[in-house]
C-alpha positions as CSV (number, residue, x, y, z in Angstrom):
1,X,-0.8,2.6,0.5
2,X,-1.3,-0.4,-1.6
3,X,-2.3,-3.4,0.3
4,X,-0.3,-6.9,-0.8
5,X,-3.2,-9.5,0.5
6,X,-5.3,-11.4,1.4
7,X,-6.2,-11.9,-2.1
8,X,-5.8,-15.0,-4.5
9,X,-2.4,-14.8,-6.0
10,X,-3.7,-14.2,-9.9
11,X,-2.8,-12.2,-13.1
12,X,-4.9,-9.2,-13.7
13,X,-8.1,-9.8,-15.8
14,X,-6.5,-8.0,-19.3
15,X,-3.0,-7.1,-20.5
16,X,-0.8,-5.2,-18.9
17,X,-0.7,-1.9,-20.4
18,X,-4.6,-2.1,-20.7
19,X,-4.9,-2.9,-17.1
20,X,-3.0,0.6,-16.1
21,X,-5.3,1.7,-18.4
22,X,-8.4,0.2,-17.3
23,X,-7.7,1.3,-13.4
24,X,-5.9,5.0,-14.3
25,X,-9.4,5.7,-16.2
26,X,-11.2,4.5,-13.2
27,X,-9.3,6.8,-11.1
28,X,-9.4,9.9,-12.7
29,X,-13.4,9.4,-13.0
30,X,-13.0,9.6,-8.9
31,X,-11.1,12.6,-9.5
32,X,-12.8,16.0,-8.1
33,X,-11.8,19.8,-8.9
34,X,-8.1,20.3,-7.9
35,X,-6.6,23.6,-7.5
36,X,-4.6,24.9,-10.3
37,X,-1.5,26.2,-8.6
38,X,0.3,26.6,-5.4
39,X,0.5,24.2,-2.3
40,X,-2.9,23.3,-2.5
41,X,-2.7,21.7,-5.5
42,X,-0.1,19.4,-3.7
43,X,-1.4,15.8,-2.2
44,X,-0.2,14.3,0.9
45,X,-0.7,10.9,-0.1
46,X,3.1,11.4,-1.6
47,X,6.2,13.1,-1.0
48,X,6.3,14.6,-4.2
49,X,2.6,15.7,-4.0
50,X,1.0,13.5,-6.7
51,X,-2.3,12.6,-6.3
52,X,-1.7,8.5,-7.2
53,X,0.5,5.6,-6.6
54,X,0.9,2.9,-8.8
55,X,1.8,-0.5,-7.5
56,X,3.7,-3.0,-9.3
57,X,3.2,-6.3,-7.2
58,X,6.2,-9.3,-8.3
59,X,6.3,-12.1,-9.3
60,X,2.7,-12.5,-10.4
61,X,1.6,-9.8,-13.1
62,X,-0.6,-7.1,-10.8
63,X,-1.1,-3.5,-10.6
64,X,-2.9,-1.1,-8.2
65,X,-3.6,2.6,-7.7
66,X,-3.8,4.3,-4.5
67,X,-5.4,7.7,-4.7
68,X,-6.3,11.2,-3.4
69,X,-9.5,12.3,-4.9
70,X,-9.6,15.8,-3.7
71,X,-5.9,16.9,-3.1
72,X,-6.4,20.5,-1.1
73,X,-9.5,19.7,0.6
74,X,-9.9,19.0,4.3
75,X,-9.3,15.8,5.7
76,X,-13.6,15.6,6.2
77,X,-14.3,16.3,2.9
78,X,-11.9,13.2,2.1
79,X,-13.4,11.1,4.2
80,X,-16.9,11.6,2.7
81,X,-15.8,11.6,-0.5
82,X,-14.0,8.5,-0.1
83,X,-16.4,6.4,2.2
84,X,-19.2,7.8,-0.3
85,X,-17.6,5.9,-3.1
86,X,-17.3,2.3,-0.6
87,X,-19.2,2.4,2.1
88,X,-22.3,0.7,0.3
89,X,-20.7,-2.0,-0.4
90,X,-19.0,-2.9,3.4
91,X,-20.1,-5.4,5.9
92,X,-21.5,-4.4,8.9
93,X,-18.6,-4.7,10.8
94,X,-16.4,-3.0,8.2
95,X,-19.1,0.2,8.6
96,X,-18.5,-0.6,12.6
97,X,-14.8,0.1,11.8
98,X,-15.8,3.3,9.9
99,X,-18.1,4.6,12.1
100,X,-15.5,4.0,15.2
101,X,-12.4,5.8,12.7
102,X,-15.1,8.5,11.8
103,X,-15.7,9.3,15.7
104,X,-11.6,9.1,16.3
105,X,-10.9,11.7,13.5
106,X,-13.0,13.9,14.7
107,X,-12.2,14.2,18.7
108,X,-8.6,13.3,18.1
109,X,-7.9,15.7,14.1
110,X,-7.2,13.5,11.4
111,X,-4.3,14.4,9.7
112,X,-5.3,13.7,5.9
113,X,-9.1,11.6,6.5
114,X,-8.9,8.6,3.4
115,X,-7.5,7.4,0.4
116,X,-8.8,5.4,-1.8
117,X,-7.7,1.9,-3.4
118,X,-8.3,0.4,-7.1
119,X,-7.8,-2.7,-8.6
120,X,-8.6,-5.3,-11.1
121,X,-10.8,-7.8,-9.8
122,X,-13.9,-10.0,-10.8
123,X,-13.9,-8.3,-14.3
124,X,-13.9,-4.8,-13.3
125,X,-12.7,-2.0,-10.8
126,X,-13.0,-3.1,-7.3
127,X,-12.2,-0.4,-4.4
128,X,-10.8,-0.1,-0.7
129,X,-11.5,2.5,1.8
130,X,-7.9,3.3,3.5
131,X,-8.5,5.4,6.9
132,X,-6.6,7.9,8.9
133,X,-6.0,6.5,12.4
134,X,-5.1,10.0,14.2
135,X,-2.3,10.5,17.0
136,X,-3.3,10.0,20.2
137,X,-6.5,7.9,19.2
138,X,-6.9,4.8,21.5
139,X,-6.5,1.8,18.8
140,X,-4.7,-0.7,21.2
141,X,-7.4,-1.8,22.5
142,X,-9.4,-1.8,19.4
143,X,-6.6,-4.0,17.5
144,X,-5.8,-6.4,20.3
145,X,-9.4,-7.0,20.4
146,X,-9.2,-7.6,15.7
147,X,-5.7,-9.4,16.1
148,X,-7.3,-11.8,19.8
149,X,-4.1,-10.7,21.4
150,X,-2.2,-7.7,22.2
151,X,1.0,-6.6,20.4
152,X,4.2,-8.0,21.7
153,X,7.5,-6.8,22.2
154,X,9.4,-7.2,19.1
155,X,6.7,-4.2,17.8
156,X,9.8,-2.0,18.7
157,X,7.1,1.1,19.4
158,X,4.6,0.3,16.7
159,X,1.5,2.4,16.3
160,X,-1.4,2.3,14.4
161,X,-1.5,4.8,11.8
162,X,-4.0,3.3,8.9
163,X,-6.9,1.2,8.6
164,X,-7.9,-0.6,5.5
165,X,-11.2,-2.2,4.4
166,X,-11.5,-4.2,1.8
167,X,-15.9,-5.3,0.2
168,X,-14.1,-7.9,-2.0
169,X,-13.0,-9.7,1.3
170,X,-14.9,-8.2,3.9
171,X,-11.3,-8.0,5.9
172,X,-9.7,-5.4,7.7
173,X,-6.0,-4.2,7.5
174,X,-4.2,-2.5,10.3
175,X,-1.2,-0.4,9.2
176,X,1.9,0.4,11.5
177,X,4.6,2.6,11.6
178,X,7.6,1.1,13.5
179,X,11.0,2.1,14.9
180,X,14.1,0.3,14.1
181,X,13.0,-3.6,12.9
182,X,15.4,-6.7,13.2
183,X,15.3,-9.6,11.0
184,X,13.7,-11.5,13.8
185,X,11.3,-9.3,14.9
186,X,9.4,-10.4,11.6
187,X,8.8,-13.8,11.9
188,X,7.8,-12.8,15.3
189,X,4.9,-10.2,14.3
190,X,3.7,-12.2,11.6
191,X,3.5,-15.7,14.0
192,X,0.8,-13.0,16.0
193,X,-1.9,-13.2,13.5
194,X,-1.0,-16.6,12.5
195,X,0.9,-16.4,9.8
196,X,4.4,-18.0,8.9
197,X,7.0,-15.6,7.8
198,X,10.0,-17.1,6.7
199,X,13.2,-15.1,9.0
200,X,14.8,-15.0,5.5
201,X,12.5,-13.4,3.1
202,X,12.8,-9.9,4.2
203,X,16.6,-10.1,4.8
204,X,17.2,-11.9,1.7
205,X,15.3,-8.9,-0.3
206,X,16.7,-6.0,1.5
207,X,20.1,-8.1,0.5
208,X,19.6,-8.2,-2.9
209,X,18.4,-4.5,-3.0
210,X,20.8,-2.8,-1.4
211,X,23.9,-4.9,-2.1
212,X,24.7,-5.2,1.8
213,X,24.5,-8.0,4.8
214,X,21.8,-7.6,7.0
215,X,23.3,-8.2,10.6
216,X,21.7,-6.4,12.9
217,X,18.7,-3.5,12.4
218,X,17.1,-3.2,8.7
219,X,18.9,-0.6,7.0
220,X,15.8,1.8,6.6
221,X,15.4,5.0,8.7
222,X,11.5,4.7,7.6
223,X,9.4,1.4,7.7
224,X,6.6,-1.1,9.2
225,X,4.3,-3.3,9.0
226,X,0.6,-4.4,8.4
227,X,-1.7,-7.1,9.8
228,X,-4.6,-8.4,7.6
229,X,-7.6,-10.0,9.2
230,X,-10.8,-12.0,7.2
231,X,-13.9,-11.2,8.2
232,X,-13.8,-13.7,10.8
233,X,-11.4,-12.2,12.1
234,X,-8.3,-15.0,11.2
235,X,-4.8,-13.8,9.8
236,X,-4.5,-13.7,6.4
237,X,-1.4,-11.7,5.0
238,X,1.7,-10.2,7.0
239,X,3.1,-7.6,4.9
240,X,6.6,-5.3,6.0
241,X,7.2,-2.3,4.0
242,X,9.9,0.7,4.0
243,X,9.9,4.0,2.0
244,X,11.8,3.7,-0.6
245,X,13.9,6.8,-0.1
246,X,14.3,5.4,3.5
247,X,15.9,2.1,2.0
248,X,17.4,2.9,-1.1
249,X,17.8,6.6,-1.4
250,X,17.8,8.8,-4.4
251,X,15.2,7.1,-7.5
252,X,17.6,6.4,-9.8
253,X,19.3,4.4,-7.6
254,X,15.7,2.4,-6.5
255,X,15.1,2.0,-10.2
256,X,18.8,0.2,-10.3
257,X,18.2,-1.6,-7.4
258,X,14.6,-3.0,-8.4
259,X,15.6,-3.7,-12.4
260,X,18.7,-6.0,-10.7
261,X,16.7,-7.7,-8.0
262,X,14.0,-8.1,-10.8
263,X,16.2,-9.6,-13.3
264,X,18.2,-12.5,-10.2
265,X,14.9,-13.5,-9.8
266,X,13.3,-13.7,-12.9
267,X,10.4,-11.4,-12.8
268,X,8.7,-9.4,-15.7
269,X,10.2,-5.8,-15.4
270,X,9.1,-5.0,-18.9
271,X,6.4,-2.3,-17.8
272,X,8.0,-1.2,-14.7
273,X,11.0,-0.4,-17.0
274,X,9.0,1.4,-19.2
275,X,7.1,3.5,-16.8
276,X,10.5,4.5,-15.6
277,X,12.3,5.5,-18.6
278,X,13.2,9.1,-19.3
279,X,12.5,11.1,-16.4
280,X,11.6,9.2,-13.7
281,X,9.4,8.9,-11.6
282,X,9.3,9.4,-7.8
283,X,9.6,5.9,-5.3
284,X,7.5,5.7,-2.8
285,X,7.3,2.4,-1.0
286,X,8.8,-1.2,-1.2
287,X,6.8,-3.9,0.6
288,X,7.1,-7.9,0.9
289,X,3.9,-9.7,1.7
290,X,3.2,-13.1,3.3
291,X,-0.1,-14.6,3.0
292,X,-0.8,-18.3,4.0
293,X,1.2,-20.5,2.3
294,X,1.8,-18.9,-0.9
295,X,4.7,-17.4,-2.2
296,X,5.7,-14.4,-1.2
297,X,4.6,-11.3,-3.0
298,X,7.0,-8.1,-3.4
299,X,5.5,-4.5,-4.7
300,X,7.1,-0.8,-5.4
301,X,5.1,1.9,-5.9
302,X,5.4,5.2,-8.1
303,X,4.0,8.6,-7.5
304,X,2.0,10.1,-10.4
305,X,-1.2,11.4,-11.6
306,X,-4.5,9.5,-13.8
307,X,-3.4,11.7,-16.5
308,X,0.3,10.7,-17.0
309,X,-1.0,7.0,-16.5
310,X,-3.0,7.6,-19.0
311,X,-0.9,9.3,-21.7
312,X,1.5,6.9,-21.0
313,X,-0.6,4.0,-21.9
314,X,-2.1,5.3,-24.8
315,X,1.5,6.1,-26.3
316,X,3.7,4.1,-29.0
317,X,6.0,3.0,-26.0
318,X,2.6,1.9,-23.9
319,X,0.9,-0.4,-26.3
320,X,1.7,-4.3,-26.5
């Protein structure tokens, strides 16, 4: 999945639609033989079995791609493809990280290896290595250890399930799936690693999504959370994320949802509504980030392909 920090809060480095372009391109250069038919053409990265998200990150103009190079292949061809196209470029402790991962998806059978992640930065494509944290692999120890404290109640049955590492930064993002979250449990998570959640962003968003109180649980049957760490190992970005199926059900009703939240508070849908026209497009998560003291950052993400990025950009309806 797309990560939401701990970057600078910034506009991309060109225009919107040549951004998508700019990072689709990217992507489908990553891109290996795929299978022409069947299930093994299908990617696990989404439910729909595309081989890319898209990531529109609010309010601040930003995209991102999350990708499956090699939908079909096994989880250790992913892996080296994927840590192939980043590894050169990770700190020492970052290819600690890697190396330990490595070892756990291979005693413990990773379920799909790594992902890729592209986005705009410095003038060009940067990348992030996303790794499969198998079942049954012994992170606590490893992430109380990265976080300086263990996890605390309020993680309602957390685990581990993704790591991300980011050259740019040199940080280190652990990704958890969670049980049932309260609004308070939030605040609480973030405070953890040191970073000051507000108890009403999340509320307030799910609020203005889904048209209903918050009072007790988040209405989601399918969320959690991430921690982001610098490479000295200091907080830097809280983020809380459901599938969007999970919070909003069908897509047409996620692309209602997101256009009205979008417009209450002001945001530039213009692309997102464009990307969504006609037939649309399958949701796969919504996330709200926290990192330091800047404002909160909100994404949605779309499954779909280079290809249809790329046709899409290069269209009448995609140009500026």
């Amino acid at each position: 999945m797309p990560t939401l920090a701990p970057e600078k809060a910034r506009t991309p480095d060109c225009d919107h639609h040549a951004a998508i372009r700019q990072l689709a391109s990217a992507a489908q250069a990553l891109m290996g033989p795929r299978p022409e038919v069947g299930a093994a053409a299908q990617s696990r990265l989404t439910p729909s079995g595309h081989p890319a998200e898209l990531a529109f990150l609010w309010p601040d103009a930003d995209y991102r791609i999350s990708l499956d190079p090699c939908p079909g292949a096994s989880p250790e061809t992913r892996l080296a493809l994927c840590a192939r196209a980043v590894a050169p470029a990770l700190s020492s402790a970052q290819l600690a990280t890697l190396a330990k991962i490595s070892e756990w998806q291979q005693t413990y059978d990773a379920r799909f290896g790594a992902w890729l992640g592209l986005r705009l930065r410095r003038g060009g494509v940067a990348h992030k290595l996303y790794l499969d944290i198998p079942e049954h692999a012994p992170w606590a120890a490893w992430e109380a250890e990265l976080a300086g404290t263990p996890q605390i109640r309020s993680s309602r049955g957390a685990v581990a399930t993704m790591v991300g590492l980011d050259p740019l930064t040199g940080g280190t993002e652990v990704y958890f799936s969670a049980g049932r979250l309260h609004p308070a449990d939030l605040p609480a998570l973030a405070r953890r690693i040191g970073i000051d959640l507000s108890d009403t962003v999340v509320p307030t968003l799910v609020q203005d999504l889904t048209q209903r109180s918050v009072r007790f649980a988040l209405p989601s049957f399918d969320m959690g959370f991430s921690n982001a760490f610098a490479d000295d190992g200091s907080g830097t970005a809280f983020t809380w994320y459901s599938t969007s199926v999970g919070l909003l059900g069908p897509d047409d009703r996620a692309r209602a949802a997101l256009l009205s939240a979008g417009a209450t508070r002001g945001w530039d849908m213009s692309v997102y509504r464009d990307l969504t026209s006609g037939q649309l497009p399958r949701h796969v998560l919504i996330g709200a980030a926290q990192a330091g003291q800047r404002p909160p950052t909100v994404t949605a993400t779309l499954a779909t392909t280079p290809e249809a990025l790329l046709l899409w950009s290069a269209d009448a309806g995609g140009r500026e």
